[in-house]
N, C-alpha and C positions, 0 to 999 in steps of 0.2 A: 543849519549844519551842512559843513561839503557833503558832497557825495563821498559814500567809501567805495571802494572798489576791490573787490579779492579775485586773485587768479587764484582757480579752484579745480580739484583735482577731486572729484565726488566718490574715488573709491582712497582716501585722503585721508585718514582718522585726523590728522592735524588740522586738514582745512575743515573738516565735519566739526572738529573742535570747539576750533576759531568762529566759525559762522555762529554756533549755540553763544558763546560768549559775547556776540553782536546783537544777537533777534534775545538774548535775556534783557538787554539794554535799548532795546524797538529802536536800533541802529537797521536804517535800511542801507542794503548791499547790494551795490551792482555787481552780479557773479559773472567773470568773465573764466570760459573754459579753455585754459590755453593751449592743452592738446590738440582741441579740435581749431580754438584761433588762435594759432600760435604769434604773438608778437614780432616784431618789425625787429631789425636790429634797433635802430632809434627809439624804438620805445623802450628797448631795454637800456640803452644807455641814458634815458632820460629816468627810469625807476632807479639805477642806479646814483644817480646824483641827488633823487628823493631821498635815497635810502643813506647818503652823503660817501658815499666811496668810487673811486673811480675801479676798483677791482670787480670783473665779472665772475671769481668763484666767492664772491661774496655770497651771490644766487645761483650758484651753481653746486648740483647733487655730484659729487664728488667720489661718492661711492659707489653711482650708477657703474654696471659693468662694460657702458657705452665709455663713459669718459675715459675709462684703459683702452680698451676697444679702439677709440680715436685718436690715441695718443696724446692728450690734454694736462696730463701731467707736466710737461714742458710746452705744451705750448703759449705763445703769448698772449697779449691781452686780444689782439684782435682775434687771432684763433679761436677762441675761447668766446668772443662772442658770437661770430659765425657758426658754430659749433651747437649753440645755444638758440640761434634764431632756427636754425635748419634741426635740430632736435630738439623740441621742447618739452621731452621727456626728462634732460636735464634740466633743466629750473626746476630751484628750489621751491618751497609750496609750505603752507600760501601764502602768498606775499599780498599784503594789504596796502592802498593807495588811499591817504587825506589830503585831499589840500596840496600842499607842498611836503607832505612827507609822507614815508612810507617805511613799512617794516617786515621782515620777515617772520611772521608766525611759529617761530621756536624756541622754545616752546608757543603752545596758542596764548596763554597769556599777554602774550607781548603784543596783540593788537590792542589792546586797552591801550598804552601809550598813545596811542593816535585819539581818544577820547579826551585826553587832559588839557 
C-alpha cells in the first residue's frame, strides 16, 4: 500500500477524526505538522492537482479571521497561495495524501476514499 500522508493539526478534532478512521484500518500515517512545517508553495500546488483543482480556496480556511484580515476575498490565485504558504494557519485540515491523490478530510469520512 502507498504511503498516506495527513497534514495534521493535533488540536484538530477533524484531523483527530480522520487519523482514528486510518489506525481502525492499521493504515499507517506519515503525520506531517504543517504549522510547525509549513509547506512550499510547490507543494501546495502539487496537493492541489492531487486533490484535481487548480483553485487554492479549495484548501483554504476561508472563515479564518486572517483571510479578511489579508484581504483574500479578492485576491487571486497567486495571492492566495502565497498567502497560504506564509500562513499555514489557513490550510484547510486535514488534508490526506495516496499515491496520486488526495483529499480533504470534510467531513473525516472522506479519507476512506483514498482506501478504494
Amino acid at each position: 500500500m502507498a504511503t498516506v500522508t495527513m497534514w495534521w493539526n493535533p488540536s484538530c478534532s477533524k484531523c483527530r477524526d480522520a487519523c482514528s478512521l486510518l489506525d481502525e484500518r492499521a493504515v499507517d500515517v506519515a503525520v506531517v505538522r504543517y504549522l510547525d512545517t509549513p509547506p512550499s508553495r510547490k507543494e501546495l500546488e502539487r496537493v492541489l492537482a492531487l486533490l484535481g483543482t487548480d483553485d487554492p480556496r479549495a484548501i483554504t480556511r476561508t472563515n479564518e479571521p486572517l483571510y479578511a484580515q489579508l484581504g483574500l476575498t479578492s485576491a487571486d490565485r497567486d495571492e492566495v497561495l502565497d498567502a497560504l504558504a506564509t500562513h499555514p494557519v489557513l490550510i484547510e485540515r486535514p488534508i490526506v495524501i495516496k499515491g496520486d491523490r488526495a483529499v480533504v478530510g470534510r467531513p473525516p469520512e472522506r479519507v476512506l476514499e483514498l482506501l478504494a
